[in-house]
C-alpha positions as a Markdown table, in Angstrom:
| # | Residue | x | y | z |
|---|---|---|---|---|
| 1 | Unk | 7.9 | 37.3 | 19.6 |
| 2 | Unk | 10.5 | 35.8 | 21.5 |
| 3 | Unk | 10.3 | 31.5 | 21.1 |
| 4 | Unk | 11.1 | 29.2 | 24.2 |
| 5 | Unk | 14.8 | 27.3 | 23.1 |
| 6 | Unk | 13.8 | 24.3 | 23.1 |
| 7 | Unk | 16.4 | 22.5 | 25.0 |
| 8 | Unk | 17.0 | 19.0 | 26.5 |
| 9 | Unk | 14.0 | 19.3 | 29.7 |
| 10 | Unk | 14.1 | 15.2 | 30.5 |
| 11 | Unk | 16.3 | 13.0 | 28.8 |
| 12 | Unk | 17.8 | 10.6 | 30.5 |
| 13 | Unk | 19.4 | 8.1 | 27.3 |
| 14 | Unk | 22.9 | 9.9 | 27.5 |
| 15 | Unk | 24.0 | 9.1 | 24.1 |
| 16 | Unk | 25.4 | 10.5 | 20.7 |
| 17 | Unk | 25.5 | 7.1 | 18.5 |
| 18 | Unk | 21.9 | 6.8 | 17.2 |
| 19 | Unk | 22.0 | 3.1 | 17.6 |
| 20 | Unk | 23.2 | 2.5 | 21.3 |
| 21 | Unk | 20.5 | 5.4 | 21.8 |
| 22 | Unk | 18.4 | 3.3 | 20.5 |
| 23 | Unk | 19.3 | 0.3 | 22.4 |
| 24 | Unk | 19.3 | 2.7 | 25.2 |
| 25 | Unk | 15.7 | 3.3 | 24.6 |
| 26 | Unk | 14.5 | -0.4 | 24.5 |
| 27 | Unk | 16.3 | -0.8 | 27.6 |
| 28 | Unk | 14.3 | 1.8 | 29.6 |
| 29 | Unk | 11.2 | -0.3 | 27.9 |
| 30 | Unk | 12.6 | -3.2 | 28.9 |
| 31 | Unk | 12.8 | -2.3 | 32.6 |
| 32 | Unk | 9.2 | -0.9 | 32.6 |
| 33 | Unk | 7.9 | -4.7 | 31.1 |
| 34 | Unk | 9.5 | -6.5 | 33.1 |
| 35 | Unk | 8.1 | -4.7 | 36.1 |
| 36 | Unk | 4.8 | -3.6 | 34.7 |
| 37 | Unk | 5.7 | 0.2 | 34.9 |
| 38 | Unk | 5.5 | 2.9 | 32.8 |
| 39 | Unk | 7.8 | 6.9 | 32.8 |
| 40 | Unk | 5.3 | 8.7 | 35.0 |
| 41 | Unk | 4.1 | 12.5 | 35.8 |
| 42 | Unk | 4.5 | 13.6 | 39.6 |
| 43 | Unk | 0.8 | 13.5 | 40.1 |
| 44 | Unk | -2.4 | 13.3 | 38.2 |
| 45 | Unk | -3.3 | 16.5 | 36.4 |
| 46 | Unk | -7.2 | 18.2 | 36.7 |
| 47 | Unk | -7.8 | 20.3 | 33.1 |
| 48 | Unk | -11.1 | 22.0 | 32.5 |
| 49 | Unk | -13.5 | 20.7 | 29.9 |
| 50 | Unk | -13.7 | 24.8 | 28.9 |
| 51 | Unk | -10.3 | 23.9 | 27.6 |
| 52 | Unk | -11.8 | 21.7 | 25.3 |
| 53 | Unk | -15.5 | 23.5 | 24.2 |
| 54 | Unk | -14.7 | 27.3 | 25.0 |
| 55 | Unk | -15.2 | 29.4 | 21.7 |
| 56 | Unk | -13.3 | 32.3 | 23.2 |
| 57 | Unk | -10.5 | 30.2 | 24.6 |
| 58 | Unk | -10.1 | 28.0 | 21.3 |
| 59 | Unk | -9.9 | 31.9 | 19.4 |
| 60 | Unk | -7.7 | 32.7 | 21.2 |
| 61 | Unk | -5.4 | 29.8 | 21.7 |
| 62 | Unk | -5.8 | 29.4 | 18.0 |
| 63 | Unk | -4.1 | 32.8 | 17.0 |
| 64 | Unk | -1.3 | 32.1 | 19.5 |
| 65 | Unk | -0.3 | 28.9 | 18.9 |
| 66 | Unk | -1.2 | 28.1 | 15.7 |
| 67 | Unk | -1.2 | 31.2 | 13.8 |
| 68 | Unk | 2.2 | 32.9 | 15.6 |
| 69 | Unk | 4.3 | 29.6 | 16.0 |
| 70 | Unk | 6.2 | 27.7 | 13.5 |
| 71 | Unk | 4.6 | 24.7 | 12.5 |
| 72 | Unk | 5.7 | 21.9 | 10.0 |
| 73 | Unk | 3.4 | 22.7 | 7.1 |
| 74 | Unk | 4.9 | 19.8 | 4.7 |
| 75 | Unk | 7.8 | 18.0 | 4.0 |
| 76 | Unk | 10.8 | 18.5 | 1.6 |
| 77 | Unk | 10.3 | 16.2 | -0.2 |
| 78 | Unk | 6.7 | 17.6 | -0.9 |
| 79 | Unk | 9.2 | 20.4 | -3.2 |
| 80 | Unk | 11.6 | 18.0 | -4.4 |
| 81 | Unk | 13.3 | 20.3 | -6.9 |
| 82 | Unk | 13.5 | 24.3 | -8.0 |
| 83 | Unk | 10.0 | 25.3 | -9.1 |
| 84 | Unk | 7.9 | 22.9 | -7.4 |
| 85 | Unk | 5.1 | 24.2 | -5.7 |
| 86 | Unk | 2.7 | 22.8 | -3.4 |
| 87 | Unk | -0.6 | 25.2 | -2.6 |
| 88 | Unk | -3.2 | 24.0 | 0.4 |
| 89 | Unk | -5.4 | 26.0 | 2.6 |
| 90 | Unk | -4.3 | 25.7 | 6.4 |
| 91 | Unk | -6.4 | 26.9 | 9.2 |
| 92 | Unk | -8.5 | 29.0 | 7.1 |
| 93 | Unk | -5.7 | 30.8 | 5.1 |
| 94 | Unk | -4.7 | 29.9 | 1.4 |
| 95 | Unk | -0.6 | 29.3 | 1.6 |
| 96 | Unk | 1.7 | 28.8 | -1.4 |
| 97 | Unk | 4.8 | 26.9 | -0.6 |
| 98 | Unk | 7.7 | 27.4 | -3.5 |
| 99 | Unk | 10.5 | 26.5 | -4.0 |
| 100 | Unk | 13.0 | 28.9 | -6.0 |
| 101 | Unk | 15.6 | 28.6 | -8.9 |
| 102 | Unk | 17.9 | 28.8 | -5.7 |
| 103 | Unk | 16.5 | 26.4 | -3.7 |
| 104 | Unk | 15.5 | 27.8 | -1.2 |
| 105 | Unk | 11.9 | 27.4 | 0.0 |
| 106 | Unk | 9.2 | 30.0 | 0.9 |
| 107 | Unk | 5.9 | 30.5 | 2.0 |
| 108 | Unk | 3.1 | 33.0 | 0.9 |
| 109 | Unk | -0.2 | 34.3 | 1.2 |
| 110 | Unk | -2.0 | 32.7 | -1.9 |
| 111 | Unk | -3.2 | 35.9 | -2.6 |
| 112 | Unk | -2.8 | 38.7 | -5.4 |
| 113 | Unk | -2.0 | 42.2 | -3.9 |
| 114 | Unk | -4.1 | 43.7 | -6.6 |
| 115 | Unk | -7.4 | 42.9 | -5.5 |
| 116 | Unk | -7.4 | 39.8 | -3.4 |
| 117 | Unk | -8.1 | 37.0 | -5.6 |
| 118 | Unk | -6.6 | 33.5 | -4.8 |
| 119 | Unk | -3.4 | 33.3 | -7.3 |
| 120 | Unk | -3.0 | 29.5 | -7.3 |
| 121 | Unk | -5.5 | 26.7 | -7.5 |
| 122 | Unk | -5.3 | 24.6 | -4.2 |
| 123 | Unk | -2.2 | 21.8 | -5.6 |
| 124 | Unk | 1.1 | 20.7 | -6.2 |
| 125 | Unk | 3.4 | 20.6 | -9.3 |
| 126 | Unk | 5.8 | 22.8 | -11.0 |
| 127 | Unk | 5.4 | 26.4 | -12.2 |
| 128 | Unk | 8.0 | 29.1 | -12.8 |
| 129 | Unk | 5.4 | 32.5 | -12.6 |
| 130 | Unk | 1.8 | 32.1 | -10.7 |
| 131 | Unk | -0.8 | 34.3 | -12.8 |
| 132 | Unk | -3.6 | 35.9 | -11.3 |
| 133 | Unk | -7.0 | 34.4 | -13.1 |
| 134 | Unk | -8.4 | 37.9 | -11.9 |
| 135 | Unk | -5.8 | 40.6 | -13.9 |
| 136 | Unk | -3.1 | 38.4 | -15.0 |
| 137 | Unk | -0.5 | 39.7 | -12.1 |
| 138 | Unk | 2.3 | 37.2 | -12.2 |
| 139 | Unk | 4.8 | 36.7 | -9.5 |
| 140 | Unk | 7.5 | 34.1 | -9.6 |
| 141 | Unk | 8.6 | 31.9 | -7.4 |
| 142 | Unk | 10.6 | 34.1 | -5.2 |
| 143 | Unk | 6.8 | 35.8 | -4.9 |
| 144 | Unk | 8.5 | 39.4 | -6.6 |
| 145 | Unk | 5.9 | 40.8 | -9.0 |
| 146 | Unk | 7.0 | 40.4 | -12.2 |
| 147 | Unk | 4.6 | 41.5 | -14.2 |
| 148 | Unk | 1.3 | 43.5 | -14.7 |
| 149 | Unk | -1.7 | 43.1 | -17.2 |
| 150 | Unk | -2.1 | 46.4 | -19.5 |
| 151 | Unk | 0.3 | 48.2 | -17.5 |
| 152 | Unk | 0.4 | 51.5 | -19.8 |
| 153 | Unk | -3.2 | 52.3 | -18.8 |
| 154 | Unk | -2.7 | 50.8 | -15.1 |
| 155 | Unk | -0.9 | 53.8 | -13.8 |
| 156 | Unk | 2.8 | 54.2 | -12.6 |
| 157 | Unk | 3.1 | 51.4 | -9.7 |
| 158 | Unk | 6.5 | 50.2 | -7.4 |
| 159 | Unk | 6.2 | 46.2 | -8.5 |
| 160 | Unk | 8.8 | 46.3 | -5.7 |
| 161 | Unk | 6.1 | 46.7 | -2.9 |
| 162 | Unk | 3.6 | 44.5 | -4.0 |
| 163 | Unk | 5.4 | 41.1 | -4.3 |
| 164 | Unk | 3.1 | 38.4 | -2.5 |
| 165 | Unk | 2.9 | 38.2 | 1.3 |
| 166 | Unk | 5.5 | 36.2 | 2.7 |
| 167 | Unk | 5.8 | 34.4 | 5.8 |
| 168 | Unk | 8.1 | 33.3 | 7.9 |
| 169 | Unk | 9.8 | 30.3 | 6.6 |
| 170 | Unk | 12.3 | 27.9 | 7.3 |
| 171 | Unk | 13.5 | 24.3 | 6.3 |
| 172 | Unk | 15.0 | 22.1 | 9.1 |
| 173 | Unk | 15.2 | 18.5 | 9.7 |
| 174 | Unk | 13.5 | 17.3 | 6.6 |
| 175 | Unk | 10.2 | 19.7 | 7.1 |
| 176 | Unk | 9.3 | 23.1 | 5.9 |
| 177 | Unk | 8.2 | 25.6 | 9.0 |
| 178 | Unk | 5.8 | 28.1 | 8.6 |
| 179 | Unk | 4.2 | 30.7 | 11.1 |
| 180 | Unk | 1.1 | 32.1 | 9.5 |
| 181 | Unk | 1.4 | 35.3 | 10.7 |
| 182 | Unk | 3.7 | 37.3 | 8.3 |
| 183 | Unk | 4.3 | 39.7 | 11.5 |
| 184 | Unk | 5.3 | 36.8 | 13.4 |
| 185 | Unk | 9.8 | 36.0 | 13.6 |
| 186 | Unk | 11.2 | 32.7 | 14.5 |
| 187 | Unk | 14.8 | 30.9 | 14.7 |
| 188 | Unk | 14.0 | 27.3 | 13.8 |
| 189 | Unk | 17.2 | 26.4 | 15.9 |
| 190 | Unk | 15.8 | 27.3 | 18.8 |
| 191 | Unk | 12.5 | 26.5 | 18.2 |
| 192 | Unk | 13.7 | 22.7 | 17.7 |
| 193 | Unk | 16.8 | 22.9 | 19.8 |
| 194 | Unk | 18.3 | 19.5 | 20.8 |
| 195 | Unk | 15.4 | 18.3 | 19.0 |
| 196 | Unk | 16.4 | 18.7 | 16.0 |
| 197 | Unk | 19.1 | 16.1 | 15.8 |
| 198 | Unk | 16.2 | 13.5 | 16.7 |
| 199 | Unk | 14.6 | 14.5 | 14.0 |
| 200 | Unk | 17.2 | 14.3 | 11.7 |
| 201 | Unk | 17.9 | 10.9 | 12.6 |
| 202 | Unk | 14.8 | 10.3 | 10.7 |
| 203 | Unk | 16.5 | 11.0 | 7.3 |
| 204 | Unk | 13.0 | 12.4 | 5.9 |
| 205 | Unk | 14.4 | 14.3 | 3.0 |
| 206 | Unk | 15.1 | 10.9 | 1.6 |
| 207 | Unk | 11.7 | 9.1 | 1.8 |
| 208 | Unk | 9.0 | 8.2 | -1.0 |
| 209 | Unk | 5.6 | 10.0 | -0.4 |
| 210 | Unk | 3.4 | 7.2 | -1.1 |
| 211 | Unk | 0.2 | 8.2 | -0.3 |
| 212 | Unk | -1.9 | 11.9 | 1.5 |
| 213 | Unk | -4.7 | 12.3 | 2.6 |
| 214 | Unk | -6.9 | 14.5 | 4.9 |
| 215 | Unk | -8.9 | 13.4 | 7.6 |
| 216 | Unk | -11.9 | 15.3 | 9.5 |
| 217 | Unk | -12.0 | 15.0 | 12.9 |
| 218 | Unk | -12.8 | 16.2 | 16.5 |
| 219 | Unk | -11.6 | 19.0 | 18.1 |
| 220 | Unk | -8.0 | 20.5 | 18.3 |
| 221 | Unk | -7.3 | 18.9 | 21.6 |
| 222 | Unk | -9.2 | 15.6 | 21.6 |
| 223 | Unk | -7.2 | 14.8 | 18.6 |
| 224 | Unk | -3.5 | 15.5 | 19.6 |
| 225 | Unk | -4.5 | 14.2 | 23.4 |
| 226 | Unk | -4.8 | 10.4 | 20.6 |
| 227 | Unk | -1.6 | 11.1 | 19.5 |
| 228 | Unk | 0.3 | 11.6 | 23.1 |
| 229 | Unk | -0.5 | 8.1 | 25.5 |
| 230 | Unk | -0.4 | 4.5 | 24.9 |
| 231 | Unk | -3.0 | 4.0 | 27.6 |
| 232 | Unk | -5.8 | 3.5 | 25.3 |
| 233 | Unk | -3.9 | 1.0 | 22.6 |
| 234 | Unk | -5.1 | -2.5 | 23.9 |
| 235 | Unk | -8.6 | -1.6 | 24.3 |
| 236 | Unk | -8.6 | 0.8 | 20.7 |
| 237 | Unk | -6.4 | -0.7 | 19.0 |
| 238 | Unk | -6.4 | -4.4 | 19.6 |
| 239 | Unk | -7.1 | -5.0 | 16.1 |
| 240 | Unk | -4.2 | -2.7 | 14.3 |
| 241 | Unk | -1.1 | -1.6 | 16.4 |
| 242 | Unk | -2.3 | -2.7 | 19.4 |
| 243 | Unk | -1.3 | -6.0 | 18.2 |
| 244 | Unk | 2.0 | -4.5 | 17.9 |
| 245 | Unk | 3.0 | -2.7 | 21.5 |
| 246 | Unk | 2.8 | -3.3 | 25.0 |
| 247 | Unk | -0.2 | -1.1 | 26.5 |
| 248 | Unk | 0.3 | 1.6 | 29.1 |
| 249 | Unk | 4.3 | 1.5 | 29.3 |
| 250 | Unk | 5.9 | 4.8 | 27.3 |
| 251 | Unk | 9.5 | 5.9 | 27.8 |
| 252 | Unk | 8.9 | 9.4 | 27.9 |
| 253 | Unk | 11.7 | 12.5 | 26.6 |
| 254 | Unk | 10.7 | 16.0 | 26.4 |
| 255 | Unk | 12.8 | 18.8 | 24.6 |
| 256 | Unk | 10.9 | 22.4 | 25.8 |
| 257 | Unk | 7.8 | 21.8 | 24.3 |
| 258 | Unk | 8.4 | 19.2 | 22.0 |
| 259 | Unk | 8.3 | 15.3 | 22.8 |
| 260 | Unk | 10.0 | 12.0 | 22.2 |
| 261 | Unk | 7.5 | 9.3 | 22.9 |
| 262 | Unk | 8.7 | 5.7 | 23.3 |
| 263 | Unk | 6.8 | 2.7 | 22.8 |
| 264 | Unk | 7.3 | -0.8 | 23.9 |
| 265 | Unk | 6.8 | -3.5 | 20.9 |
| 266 | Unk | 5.5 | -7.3 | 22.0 |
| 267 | Unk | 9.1 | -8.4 | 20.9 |
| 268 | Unk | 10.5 | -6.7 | 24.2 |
| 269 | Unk | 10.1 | -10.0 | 25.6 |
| 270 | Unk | 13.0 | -11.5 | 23.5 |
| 271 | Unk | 15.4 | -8.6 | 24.8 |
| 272 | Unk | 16.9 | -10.6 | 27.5 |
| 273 | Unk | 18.4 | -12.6 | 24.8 |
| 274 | Unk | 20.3 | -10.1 | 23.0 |
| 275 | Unk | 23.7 | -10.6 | 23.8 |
| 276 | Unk | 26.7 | -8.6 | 23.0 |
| 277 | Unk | 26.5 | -4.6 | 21.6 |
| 278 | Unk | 25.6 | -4.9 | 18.0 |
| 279 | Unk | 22.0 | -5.5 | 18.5 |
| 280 | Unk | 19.0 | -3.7 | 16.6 |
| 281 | Unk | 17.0 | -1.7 | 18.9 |
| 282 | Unk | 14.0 | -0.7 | 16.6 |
| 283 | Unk | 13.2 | -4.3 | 16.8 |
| 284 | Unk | 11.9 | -3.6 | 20.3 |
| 285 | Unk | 10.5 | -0.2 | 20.0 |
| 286 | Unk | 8.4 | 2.1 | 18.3 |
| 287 | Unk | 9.2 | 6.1 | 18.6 |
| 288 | Unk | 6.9 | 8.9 | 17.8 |
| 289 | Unk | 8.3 | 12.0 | 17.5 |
| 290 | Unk | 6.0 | 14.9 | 18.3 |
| 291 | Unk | 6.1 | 18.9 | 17.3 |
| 292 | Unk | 4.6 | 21.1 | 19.2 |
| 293 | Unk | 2.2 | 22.0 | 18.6 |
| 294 | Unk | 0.6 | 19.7 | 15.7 |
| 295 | Unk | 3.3 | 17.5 | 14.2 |
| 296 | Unk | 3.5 | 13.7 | 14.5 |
| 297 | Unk | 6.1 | 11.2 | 12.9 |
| 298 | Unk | 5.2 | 8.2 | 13.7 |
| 299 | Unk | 5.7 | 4.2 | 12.6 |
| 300 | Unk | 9.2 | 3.5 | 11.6 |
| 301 | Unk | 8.9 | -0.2 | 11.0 |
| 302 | Unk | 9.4 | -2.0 | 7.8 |
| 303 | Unk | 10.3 | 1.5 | 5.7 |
| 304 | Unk | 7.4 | 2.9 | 6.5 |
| 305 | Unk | 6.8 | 5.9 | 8.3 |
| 306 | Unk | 3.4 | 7.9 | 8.9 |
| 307 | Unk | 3.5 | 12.0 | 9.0 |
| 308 | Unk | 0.3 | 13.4 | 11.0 |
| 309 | Unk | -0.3 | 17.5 | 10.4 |
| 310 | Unk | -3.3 | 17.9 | 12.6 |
| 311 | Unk | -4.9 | 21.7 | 12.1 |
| 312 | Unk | -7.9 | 23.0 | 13.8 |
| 313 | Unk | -11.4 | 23.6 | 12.0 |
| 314 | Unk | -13.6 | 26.2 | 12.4 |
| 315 | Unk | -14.5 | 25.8 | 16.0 |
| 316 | Unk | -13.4 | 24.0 | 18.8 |
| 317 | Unk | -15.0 | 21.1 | 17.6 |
| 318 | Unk | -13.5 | 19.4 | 14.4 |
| 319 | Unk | -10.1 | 19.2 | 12.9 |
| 320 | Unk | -8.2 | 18.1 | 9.6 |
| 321 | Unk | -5.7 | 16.0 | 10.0 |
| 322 | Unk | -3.0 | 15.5 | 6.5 |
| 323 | Unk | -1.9 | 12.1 | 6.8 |
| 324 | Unk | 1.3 | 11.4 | 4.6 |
| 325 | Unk | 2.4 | 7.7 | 4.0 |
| 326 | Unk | 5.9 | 7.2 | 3.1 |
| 327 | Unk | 8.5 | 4.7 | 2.2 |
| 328 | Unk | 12.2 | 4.2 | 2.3 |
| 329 | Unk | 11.8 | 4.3 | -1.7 |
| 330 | Unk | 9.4 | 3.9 | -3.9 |
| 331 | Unk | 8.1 | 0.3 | -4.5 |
| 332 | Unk | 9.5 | -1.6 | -7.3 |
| 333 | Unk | 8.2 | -4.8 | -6.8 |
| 334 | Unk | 4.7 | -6.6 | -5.8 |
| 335 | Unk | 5.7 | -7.5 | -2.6 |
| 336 | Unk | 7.3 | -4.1 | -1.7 |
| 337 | Unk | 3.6 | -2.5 | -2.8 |
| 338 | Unk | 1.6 | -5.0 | -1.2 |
| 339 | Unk | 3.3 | -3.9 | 2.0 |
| 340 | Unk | 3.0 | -0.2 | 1.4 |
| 341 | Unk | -0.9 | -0.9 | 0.8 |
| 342 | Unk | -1.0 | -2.8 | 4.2 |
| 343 | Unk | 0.7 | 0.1 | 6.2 |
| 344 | Unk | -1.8 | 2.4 | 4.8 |
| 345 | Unk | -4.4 | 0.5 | 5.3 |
| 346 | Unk | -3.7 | -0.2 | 8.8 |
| 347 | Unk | -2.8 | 3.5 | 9.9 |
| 348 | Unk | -6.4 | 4.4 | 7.8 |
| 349 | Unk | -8.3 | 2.2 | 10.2 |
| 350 | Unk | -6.2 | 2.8 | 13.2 |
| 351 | Unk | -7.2 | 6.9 | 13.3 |
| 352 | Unk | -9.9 | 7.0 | 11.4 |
| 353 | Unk | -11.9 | 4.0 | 11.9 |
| 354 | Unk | -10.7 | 3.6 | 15.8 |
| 355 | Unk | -8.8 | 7.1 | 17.4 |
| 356 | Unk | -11.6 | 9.6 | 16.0 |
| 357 | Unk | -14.7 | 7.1 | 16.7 |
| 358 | Unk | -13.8 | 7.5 | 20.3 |
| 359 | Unk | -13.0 | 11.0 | 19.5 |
| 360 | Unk | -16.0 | 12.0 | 18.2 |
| 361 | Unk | -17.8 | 10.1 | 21.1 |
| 362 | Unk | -15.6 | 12.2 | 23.4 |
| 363 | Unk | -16.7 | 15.4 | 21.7 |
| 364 | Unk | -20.8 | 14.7 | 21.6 |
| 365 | Unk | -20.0 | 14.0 | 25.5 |
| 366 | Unk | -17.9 | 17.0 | 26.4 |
| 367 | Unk | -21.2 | 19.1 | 25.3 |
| 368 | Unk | -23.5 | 16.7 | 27.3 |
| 369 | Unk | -22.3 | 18.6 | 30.7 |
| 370 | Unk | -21.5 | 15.2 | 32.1 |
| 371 | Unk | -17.9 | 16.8 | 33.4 |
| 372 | Unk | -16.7 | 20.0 | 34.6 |
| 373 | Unk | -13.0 | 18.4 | 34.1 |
| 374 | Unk | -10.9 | 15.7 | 33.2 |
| 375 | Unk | -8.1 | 13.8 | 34.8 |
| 376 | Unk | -5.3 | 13.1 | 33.3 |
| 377 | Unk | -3.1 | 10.5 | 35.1 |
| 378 | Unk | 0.4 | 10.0 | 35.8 |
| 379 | Unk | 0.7 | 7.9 | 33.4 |
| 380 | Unk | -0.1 | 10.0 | 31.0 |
| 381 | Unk | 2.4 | 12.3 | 30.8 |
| 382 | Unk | 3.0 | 13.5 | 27.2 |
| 383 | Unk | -1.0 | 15.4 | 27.6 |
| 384 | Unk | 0.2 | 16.7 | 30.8 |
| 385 | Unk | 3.3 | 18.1 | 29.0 |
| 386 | Unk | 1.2 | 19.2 | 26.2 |
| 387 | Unk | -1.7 | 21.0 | 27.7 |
| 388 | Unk | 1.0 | 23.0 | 30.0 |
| 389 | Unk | 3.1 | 24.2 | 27.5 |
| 390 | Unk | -0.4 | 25.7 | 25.3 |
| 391 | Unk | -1.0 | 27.2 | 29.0 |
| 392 | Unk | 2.6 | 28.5 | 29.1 |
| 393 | Unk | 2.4 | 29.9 | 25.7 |
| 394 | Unk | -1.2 | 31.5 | 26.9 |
| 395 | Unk | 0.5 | 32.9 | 30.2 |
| 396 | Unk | 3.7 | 34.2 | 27.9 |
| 397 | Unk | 0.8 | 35.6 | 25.6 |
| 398 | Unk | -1.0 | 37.9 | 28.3 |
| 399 | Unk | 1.7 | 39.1 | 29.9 |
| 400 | Unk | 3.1 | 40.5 | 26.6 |
């Protein structure tokens, strides 16, 4: 499978310093208050509601893009050191992440080559062999077979060909990316492209994990579609970050399929009095970074940060989403953990209690047969960008 490089498609910020990018950035937001604009697609966009409730479509999207892609399945600092291990179930298959006496982390099939049991209990911790609770088959952390139970009486086996399943793996950037098919190749490098050095700037190997947990919700689409405009935050989200940013005006970079999305804060009316080039441009702005396909890093303000891994369900109709809650360290004092509590609290209600409400509603009324399609306006150009690039992937698909 050949991977799209994932080079720089619309950036127009021109910088290598981090921080006058980042002024660079509040800028562009700057312009767009002060004239009540926002970045733009060329023209509104009409998408099928079969791209949302199709059982054959979501199949086979879901093999494509979510089975042979990379995707960020957790974050280094989820292995911190050799032997950690961290085992979850993702899109219906059981995956052990390890990490070796190397270093180096891998990804596995949970799954014993003897006779198919599940080798490790869904978790994280620290383990140097993983023993089958079947027969006792123990594989380390590299997944080589290391051992068999009663292997006198087994009969004369090549431990060499049955270590675990592995899958393609790669660390990059602070995340761990994983394609779920063990068939499937990838070069993270050009998977991320120039995107990776914006995600580096986000440091993430250095981050406390304060808090995960997993969230149901609708469907595949409805979900990340929340994730991608800022059209909806004053009437969703007047009570949590709506407070925080300026409705309808995103600055708007995409790297191939992957996206920069820039948010105005409230404080972008102060910006005129900056003066001079030392100025802090996070002050003004808030940046989500977003991975194609289901990666969100969102909420840099304060030293916190929220991680959103959002994985389809069964059908086309519900999802999981693994939030992860981090700090710049871990708190030390009451203050420092009273303000972790707040950010959590306020990201809880913000997708939970307000983004998948409407959600939900959105899913009960895509069945109703109300629409035959959606419009998705100019102003709304990260889903644009999004629901072309599964389509490209789709196109690339058939034609191979």
């Amino acid at each position: 499978m050949t991977l799209p490089v994932a080079g720089k498609d619309k950036d127009s910020s021109g910088f290598t310093d981090p921080e006058e990018e980042l002024r660079g950035l509040a800028r562009r937001a700057l312009h767009h208050f002060k004239n009540r604009t926002t970045d733009r697609a060329e023209s509104p966009m009409q998408l099928s509601v079969d791209a949302y409730l199709d059982q054959g479509r979501f199949k086979r999207e879901f093999d494509r893009i979510f089975t042979q892609l990379p995707m960020g399945l957790a974050l280094s600092v989820e292995l911190p050191e050799p032997g950690s291990y961290l085992a979850r179930t993702i899109c219906r298959k059981p995956v052990l992440l390890t990490r070796d006496q190397h270093g180096v982390v891998r990804a596995f099939l949970n799954v014993c080559r003897h006779r198919g049991a599940i080798v490790c209990a869904e978790g994280a911790g620290k383990k140097a062999r993983f023993v089958c609770p079947y027969h006792s088959w123990a594989y380390a952390a590299d997944g080589e077979l290391v051992s068999l139970n009663a292997v006198k009486t087994f009969g004369e086996v090549d431990k060499s060909t049955l270590g675990l399943t592995e899958l393609p793996c790669s660390e990059k950037a602070g995340v761990i990316w994983v394609a779920l098919d063990p068939r499937s190749t990838f070069d993270i490098d050009a998977w991320l492209g120039e995107f990776s050095e914006k995600l580096a700037s986000l440091d993430l190997s250095n981050w406390y994990v304060y808090e995960q947990r997993d969230l149901p919700g609708p469907g595949w689409k409805v979900t990340i579609d929340g994730y991608l405009e800022v059209y909806h935050h004053d009437t969703v989200h007047g009570k949590t970050v709506g407070k925080h940013t300026v409705g309808n005006l995103l600055v708007h970079d995409t790297y191939g399929p992957h996206q920069r999305l820039t948010f105005g804060r409230k404080s972008l009316s102060e910006l005129d009095q900056e003066e001079g080039d030392g100025w802090d441009g996070n002050q003004y702005i808030r940046i989500v970074h977003s991975v194609f396909p289901n990666l969100s890093i969102s909420g840099i303000v304060g030293g916190h940060c929220l991680v959103s891994q959002v994985f389809p369900g069964d059908s086309p109709s519900s999802t999981v989403t693994r939030q992860t809650l981090l700090c710049a360290s871990k708190p030390q004092s009451d203050a420092e953990e009273l303000a972790a509590r707040e950010f959590s609290a306020m990201t809880l209600q913000a997708v939970r209690d307000e983004d998948y409400v409407v959600g939900n509603s959105i899913q009960r009324g895509l069945e109703s047969g109300a629409n035959t399609h959606f419009v998705i306006g100019r102003n709304e150009p990260g889903l644009q960008h999004y629901h072309q690039w599964v389509a490209r992937f789709m196109q690339d698909a058939c034609a191979g």
